[in-house]
Chimera marker file (.cmm) of the C-alpha trace (Angstrom):
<marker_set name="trace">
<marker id="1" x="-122.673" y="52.762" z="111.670" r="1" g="1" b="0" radius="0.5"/>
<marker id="2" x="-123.069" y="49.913" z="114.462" r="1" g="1" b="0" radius="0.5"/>
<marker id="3" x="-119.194" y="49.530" z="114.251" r="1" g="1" b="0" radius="0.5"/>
<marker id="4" x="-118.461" y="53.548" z="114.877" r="1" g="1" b="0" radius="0.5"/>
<marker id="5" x="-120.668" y="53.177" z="118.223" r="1" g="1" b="0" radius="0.5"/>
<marker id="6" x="-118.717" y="49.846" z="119.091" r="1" g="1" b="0" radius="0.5"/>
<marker id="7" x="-115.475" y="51.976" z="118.930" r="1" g="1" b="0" radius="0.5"/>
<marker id="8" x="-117.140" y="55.117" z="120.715" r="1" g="1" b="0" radius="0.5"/>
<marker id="9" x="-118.075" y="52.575" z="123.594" r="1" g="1" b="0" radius="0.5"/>
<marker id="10" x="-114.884" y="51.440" z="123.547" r="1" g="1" b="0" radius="0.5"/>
<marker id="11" x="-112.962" y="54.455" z="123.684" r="1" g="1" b="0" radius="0.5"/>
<marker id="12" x="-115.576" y="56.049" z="126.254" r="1" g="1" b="0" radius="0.5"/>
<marker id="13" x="-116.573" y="53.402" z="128.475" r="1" g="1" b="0" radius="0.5"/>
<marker id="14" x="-114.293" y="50.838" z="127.890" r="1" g="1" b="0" radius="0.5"/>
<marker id="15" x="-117.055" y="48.247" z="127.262" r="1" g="1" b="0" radius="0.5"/>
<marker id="16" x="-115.878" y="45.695" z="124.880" r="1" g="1" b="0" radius="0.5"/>
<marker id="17" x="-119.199" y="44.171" z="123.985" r="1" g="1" b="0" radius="0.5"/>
<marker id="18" x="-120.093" y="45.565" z="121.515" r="1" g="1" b="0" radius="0.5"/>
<marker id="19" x="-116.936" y="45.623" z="119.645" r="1" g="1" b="0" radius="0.5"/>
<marker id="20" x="-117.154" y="41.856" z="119.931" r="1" g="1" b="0" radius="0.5"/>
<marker id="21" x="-120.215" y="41.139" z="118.340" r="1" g="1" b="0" radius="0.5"/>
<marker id="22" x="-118.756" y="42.868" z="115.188" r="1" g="1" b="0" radius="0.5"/>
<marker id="23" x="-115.312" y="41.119" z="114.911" r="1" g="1" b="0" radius="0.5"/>
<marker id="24" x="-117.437" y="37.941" z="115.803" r="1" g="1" b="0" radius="0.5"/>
<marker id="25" x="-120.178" y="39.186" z="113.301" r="1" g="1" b="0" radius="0.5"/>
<marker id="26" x="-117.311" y="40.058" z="110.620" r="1" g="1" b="0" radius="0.5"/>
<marker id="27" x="-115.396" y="36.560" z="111.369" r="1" g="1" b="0" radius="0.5"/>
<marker id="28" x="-118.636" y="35.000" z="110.854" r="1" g="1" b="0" radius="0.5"/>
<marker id="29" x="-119.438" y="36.567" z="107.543" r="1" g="1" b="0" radius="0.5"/>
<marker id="30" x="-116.084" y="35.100" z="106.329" r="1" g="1" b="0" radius="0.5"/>
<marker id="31" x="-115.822" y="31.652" z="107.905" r="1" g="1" b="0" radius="0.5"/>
<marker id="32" x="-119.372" y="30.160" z="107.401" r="1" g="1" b="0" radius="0.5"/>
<marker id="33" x="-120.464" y="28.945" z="103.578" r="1" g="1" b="0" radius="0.5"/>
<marker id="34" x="-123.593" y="30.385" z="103.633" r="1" g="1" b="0" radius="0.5"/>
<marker id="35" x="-123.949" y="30.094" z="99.643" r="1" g="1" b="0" radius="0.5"/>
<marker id="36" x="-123.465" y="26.386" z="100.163" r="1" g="1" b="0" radius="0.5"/>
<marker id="37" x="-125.607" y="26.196" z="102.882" r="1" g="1" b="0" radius="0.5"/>
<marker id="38" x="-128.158" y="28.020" z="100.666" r="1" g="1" b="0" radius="0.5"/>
<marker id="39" x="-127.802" y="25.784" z="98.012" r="1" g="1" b="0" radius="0.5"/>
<marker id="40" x="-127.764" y="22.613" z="100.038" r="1" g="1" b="0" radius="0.5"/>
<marker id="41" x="-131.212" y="23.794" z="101.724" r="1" g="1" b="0" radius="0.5"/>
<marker id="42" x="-132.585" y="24.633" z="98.191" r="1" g="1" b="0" radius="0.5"/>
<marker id="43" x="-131.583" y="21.215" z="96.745" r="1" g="1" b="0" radius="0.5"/>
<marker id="44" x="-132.760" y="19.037" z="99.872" r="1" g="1" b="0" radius="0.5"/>
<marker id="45" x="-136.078" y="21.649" z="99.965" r="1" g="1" b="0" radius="0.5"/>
<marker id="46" x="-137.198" y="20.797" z="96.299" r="1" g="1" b="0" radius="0.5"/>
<marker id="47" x="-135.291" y="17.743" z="94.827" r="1" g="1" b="0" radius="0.5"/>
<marker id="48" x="-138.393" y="15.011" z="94.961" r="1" g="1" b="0" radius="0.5"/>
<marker id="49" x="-140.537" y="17.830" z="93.165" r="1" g="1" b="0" radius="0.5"/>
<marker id="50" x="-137.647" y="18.042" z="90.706" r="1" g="1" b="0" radius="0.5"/>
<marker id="51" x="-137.504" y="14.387" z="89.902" r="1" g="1" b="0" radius="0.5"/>
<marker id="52" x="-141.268" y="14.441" z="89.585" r="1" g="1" b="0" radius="0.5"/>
<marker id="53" x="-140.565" y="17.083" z="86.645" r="1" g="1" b="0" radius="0.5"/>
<marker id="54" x="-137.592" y="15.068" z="85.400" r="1" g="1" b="0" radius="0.5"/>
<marker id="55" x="-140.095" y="11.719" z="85.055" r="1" g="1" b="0" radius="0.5"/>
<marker id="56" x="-143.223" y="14.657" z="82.804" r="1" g="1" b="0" radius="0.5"/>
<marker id="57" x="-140.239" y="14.996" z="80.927" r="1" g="1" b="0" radius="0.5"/>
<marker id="58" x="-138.860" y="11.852" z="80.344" r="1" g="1" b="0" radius="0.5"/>
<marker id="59" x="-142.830" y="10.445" z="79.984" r="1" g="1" b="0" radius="0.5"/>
<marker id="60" x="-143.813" y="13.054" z="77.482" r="1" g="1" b="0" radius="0.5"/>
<marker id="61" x="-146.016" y="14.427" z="79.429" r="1" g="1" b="0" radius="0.5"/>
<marker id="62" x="-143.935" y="17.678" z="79.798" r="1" g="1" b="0" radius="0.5"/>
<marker id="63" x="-142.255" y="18.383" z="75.928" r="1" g="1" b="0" radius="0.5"/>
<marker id="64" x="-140.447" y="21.861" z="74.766" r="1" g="1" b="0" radius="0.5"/>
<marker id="65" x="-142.769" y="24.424" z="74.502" r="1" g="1" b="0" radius="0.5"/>
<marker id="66" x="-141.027" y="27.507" z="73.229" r="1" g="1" b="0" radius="0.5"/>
<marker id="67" x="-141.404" y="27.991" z="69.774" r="1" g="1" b="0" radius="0.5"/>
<marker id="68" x="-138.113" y="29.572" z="69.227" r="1" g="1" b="0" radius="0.5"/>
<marker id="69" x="-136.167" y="27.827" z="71.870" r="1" g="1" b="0" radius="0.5"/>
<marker id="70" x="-135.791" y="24.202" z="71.128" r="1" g="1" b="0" radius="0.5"/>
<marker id="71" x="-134.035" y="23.270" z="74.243" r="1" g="1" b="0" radius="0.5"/>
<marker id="72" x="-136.684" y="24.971" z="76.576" r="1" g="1" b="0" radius="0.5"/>
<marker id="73" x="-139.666" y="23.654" z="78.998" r="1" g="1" b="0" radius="0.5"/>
<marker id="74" x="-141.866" y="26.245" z="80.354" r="1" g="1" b="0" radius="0.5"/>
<marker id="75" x="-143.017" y="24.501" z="83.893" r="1" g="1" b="0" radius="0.5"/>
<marker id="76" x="-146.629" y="24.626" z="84.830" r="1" g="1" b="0" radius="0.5"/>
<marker id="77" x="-147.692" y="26.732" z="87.446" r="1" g="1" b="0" radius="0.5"/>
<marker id="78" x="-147.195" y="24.612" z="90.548" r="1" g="1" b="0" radius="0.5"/>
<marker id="79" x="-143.484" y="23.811" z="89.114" r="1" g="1" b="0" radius="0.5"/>
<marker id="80" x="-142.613" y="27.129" z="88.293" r="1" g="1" b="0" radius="0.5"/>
<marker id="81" x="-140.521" y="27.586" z="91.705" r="1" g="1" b="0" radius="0.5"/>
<marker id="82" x="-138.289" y="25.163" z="91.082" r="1" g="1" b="0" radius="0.5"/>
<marker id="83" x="-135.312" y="27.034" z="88.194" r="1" g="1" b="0" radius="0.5"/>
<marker id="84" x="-135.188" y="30.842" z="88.563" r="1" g="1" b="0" radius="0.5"/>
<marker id="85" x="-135.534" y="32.736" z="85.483" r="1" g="1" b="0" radius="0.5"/>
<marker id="86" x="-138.935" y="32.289" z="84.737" r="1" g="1" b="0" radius="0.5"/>
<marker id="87" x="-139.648" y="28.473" z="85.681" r="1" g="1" b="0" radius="0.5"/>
<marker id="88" x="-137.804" y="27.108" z="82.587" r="1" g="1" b="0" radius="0.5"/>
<marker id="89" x="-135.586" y="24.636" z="82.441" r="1" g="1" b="0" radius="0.5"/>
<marker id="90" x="-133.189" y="23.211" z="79.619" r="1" g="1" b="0" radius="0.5"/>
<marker id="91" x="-133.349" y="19.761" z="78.441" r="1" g="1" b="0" radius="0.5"/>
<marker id="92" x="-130.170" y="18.601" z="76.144" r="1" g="1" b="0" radius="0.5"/>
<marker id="93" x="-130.758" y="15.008" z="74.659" r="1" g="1" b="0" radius="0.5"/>
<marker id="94" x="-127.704" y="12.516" z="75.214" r="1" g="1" b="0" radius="0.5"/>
<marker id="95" x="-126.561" y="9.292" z="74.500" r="1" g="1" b="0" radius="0.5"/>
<marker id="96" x="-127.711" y="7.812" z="77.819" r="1" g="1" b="0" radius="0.5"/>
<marker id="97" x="-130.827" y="10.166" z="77.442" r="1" g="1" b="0" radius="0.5"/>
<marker id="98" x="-132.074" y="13.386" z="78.530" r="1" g="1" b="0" radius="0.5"/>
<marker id="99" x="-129.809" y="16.035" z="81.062" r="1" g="1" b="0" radius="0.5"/>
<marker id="100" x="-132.065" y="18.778" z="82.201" r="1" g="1" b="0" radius="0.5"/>
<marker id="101" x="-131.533" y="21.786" z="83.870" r="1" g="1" b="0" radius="0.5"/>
<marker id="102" x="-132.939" y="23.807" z="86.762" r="1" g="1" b="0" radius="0.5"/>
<marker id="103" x="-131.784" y="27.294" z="87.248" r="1" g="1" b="0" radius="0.5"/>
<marker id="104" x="-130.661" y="28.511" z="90.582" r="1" g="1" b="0" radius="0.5"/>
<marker id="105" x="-129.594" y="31.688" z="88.747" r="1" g="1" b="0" radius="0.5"/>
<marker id="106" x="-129.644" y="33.156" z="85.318" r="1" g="1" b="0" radius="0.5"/>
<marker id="107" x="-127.973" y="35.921" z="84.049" r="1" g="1" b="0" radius="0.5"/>
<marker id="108" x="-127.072" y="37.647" z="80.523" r="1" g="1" b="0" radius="0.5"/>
<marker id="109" x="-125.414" y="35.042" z="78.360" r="1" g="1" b="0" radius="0.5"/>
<marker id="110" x="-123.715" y="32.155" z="79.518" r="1" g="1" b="0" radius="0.5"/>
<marker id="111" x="-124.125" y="33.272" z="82.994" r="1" g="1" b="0" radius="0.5"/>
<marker id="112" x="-125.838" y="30.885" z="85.074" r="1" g="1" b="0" radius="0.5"/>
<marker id="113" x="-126.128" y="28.365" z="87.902" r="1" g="1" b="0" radius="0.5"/>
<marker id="114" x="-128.132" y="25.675" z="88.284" r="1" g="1" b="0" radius="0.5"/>
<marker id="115" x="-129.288" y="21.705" z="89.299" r="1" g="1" b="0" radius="0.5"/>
<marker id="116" x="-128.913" y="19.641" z="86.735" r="1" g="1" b="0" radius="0.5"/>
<marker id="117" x="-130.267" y="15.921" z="86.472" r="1" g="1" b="0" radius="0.5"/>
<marker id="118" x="-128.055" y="13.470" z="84.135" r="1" g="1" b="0" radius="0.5"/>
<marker id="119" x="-129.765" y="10.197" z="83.360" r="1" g="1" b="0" radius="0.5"/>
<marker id="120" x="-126.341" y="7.924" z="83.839" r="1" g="1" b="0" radius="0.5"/>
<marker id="121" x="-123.866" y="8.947" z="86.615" r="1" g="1" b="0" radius="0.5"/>
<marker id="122" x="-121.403" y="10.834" z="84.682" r="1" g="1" b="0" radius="0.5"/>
<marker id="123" x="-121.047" y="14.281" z="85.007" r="1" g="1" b="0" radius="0.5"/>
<marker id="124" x="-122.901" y="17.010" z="82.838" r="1" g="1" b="0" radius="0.5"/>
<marker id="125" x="-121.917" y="17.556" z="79.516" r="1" g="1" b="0" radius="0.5"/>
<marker id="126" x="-120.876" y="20.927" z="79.059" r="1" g="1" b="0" radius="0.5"/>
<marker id="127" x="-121.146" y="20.648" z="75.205" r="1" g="1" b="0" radius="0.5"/>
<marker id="128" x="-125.119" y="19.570" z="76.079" r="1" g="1" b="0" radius="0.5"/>
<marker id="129" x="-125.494" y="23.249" z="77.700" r="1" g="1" b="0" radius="0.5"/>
<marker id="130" x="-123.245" y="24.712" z="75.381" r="1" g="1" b="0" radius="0.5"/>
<marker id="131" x="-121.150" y="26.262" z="78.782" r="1" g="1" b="0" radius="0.5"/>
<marker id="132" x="-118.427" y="25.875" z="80.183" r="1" g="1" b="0" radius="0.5"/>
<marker id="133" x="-118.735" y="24.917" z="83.837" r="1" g="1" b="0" radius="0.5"/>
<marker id="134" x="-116.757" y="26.761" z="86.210" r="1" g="1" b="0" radius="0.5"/>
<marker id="135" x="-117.958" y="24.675" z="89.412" r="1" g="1" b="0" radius="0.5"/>
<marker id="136" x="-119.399" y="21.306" z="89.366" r="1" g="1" b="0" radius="0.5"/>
<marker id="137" x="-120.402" y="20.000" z="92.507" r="1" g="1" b="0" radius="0.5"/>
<marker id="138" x="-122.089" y="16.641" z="93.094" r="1" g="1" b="0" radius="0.5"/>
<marker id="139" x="-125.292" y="16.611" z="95.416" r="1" g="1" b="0" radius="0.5"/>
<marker id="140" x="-126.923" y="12.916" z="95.086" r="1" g="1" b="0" radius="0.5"/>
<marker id="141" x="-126.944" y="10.314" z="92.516" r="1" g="1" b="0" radius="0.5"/>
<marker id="142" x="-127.329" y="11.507" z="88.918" r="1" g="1" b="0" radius="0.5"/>
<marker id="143" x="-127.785" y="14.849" z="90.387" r="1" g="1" b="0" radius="0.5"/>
<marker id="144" x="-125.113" y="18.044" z="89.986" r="1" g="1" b="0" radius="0.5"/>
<marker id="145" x="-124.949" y="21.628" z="90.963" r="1" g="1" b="0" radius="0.5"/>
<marker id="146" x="-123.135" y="23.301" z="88.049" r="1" g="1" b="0" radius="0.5"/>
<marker id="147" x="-121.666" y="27.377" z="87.296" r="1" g="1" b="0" radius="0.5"/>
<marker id="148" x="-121.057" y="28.858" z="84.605" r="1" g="1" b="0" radius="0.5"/>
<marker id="149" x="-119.650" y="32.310" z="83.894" r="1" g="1" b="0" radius="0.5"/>
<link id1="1" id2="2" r="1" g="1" b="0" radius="0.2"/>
<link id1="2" id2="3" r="1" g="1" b="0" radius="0.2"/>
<link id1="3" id2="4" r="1" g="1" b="0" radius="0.2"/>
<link id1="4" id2="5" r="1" g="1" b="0" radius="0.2"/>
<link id1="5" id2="6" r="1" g="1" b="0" radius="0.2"/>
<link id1="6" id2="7" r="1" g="1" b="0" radius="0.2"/>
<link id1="7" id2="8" r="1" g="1" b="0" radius="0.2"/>
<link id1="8" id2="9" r="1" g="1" b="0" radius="0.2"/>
<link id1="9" id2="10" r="1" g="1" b="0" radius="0.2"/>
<link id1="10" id2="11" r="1" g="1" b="0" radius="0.2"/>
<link id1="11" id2="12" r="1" g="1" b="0" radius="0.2"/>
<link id1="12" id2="13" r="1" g="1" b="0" radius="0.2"/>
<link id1="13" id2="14" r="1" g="1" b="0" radius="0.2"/>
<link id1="14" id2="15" r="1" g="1" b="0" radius="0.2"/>
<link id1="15" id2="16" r="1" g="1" b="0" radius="0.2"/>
<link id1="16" id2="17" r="1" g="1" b="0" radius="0.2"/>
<link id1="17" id2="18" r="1" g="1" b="0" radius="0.2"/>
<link id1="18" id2="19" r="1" g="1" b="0" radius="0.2"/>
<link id1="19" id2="20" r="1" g="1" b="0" radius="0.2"/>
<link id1="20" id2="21" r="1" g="1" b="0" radius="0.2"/>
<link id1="21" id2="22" r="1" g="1" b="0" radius="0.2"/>
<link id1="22" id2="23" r="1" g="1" b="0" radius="0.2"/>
<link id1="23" id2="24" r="1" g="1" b="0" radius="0.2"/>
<link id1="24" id2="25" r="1" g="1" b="0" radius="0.2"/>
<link id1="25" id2="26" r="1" g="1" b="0" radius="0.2"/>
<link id1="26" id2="27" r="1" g="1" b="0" radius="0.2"/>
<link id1="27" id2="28" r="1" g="1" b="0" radius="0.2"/>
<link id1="28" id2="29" r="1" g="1" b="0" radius="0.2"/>
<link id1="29" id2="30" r="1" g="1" b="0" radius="0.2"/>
<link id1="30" id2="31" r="1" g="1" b="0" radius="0.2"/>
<link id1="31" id2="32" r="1" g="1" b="0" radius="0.2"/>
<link id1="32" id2="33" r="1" g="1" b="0" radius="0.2"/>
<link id1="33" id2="34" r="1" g="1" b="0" radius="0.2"/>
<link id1="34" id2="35" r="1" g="1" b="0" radius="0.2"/>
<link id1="35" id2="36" r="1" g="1" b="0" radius="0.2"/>
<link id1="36" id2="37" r="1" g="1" b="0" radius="0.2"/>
<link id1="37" id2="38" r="1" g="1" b="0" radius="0.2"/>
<link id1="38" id2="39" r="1" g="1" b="0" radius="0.2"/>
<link id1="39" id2="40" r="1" g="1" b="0" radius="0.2"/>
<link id1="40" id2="41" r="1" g="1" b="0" radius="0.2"/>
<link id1="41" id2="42" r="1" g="1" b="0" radius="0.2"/>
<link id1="42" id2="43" r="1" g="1" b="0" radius="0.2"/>
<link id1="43" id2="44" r="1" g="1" b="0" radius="0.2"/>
<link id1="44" id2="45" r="1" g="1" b="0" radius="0.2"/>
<link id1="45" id2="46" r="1" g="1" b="0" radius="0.2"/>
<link id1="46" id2="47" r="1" g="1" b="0" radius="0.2"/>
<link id1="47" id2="48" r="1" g="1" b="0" radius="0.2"/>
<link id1="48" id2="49" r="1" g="1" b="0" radius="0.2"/>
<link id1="49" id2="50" r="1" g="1" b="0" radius="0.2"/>
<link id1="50" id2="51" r="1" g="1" b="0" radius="0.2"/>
<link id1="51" id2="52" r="1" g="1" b="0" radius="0.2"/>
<link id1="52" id2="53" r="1" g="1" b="0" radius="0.2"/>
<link id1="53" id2="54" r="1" g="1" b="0" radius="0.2"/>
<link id1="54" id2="55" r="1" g="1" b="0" radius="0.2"/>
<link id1="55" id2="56" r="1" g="1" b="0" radius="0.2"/>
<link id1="56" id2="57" r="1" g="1" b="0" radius="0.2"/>
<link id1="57" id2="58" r="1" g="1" b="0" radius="0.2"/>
<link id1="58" id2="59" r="1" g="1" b="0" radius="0.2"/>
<link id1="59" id2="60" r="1" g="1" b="0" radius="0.2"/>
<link id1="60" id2="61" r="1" g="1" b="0" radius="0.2"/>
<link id1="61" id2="62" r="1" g="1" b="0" radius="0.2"/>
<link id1="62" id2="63" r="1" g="1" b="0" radius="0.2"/>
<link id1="63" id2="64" r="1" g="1" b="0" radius="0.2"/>
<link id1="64" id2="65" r="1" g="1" b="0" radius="0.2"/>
<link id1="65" id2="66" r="1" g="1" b="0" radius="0.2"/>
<link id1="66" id2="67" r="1" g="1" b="0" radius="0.2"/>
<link id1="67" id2="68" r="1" g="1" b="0" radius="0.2"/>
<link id1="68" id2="69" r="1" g="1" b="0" radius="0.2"/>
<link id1="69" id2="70" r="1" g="1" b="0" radius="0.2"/>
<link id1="70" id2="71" r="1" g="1" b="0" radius="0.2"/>
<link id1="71" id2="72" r="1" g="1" b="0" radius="0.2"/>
<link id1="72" id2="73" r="1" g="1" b="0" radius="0.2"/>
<link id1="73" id2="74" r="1" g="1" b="0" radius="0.2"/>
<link id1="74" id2="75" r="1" g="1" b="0" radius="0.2"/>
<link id1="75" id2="76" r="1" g="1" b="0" radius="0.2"/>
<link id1="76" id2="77" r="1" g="1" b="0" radius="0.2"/>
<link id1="77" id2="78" r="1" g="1" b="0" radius="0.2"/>
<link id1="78" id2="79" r="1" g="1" b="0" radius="0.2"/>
<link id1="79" id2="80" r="1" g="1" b="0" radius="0.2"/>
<link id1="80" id2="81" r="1" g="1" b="0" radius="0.2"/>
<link id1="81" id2="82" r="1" g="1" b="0" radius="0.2"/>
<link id1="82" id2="83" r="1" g="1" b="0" radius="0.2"/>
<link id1="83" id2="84" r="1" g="1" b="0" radius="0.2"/>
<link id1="84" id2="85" r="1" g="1" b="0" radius="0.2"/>
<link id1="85" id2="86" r="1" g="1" b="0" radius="0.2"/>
<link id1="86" id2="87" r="1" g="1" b="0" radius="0.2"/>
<link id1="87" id2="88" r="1" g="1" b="0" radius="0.2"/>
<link id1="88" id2="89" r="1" g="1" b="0" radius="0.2"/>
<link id1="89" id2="90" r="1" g="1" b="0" radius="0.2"/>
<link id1="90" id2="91" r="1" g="1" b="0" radius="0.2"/>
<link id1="91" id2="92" r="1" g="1" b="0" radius="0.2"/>
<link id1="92" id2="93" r="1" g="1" b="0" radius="0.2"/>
<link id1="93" id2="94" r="1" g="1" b="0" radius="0.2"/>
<link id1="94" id2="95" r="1" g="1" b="0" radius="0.2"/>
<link id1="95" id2="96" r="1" g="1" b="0" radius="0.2"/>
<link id1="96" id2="97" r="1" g="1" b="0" radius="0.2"/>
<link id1="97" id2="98" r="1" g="1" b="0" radius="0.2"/>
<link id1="98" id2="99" r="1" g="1" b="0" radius="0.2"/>
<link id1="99" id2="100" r="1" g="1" b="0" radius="0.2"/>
<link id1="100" id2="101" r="1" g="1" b="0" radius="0.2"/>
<link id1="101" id2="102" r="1" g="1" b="0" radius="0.2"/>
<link id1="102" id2="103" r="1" g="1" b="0" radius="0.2"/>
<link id1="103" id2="104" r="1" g="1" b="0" radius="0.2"/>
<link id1="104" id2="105" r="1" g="1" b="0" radius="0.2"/>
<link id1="105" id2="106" r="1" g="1" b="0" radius="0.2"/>
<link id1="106" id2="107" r="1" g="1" b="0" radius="0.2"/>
<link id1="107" id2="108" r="1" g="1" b="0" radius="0.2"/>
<link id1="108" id2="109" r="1" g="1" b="0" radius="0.2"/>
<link id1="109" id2="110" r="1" g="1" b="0" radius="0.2"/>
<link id1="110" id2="111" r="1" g="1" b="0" radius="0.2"/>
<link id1="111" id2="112" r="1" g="1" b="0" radius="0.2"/>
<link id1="112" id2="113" r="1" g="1" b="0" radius="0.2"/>
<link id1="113" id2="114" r="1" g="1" b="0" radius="0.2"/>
<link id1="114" id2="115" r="1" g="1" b="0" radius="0.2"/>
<link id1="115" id2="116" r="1" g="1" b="0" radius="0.2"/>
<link id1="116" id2="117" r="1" g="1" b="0" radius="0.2"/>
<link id1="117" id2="118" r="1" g="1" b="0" radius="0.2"/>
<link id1="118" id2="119" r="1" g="1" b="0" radius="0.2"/>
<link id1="119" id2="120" r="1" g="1" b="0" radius="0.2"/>
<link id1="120" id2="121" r="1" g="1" b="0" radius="0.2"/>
<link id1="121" id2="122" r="1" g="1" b="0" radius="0.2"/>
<link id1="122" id2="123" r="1" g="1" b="0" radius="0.2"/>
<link id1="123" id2="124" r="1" g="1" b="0" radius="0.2"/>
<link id1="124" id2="125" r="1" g="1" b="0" radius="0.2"/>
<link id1="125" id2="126" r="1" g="1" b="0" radius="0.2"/>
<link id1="126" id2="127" r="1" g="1" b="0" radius="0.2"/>
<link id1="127" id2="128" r="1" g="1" b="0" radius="0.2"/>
<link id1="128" id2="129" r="1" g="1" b="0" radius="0.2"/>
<link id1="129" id2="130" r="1" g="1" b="0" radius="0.2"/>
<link id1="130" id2="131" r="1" g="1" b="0" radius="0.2"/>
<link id1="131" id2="132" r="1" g="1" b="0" radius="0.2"/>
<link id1="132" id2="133" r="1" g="1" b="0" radius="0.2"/>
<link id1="133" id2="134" r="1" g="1" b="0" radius="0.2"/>
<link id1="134" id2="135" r="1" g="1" b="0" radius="0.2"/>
<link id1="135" id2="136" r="1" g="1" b="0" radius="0.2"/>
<link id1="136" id2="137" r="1" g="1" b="0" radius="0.2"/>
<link id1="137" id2="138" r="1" g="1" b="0" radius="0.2"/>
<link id1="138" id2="139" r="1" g="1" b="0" radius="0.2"/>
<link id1="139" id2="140" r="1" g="1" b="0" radius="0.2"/>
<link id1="140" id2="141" r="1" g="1" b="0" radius="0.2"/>
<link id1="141" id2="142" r="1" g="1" b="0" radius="0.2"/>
<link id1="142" id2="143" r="1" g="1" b="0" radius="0.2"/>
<link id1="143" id2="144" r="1" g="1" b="0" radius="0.2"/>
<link id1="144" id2="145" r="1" g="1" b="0" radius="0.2"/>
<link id1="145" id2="146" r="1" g="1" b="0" radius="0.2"/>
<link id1="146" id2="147" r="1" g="1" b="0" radius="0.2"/>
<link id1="147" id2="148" r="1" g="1" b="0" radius="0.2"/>
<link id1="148" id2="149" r="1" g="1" b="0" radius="0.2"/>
</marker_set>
């Protein structure tokens, strides 16, 4: 709608203004990484929080709570905001000792993205999440952003 009156003001009164403020609006839309910027935000926003979760775990004092999920944590209340899809995260034992993790989104299946902390400085294991990772992105030591659809 805002576009048709940018070409009716235009056309009428040959004011370019408005028309723009959409191409720049448009150009915009396509040029800046907003997702990343997002995700960058998210992971500055709540990552000390996160490795306070990642030490309950490792300490015991967070263990798998879902009966018939073996590989699930629910968080406590005040942790909850940290992994979409209902505050639970996914903790897959390894050889250098527990990956976990934190949903950014979580879809139907193996549809999901996430935060996940490694304990060495390799990269995830997809066979630990039983994925496979479409996008792995490193984001600080030990730490990864992961997809997988």
């Amino acid at each position: 709608m805002a576009t048709i009156k940018a070409v009716i003001e235009l056309v009428k009164h040959r004011d370019l203004k408005p028309i723009i403020v959409q191409v720049v609006t448009i150009a915009l839309l396509f040029l800046v990484p907003f997702n990343q910027i997002n995700l960058r935000v998210d992971f500055e926003l709540h990552q000390s929080k996160r490795e306070e979760v990642v030490k309950k775990i490792k300490s015991g004092e967070l263990s798998k709570n879902i009966s018939d999920q073996p590989t699930l944590i629910t968080l406590p209340s005040e942790f909850k905001n940290l992994s979409s899809g209902g505050g639970e995260v996914v903790v897959a034992k390894t050889s250098g000792g527990y990956s976990i993790l934190f949903f950014t989104y979580l879809g139907a299946m193996d549809n999901f993205s996430g935060f996940v902390y490694t304990p060495t400085h390799k990269k995830p294991s997809e066979k630990a999440f039983d994925a496979h990772f479409r996008e792995m992105t490193k984001m600080d030591r030990n730490w990864y952003f992961v997809s997988s659809y």
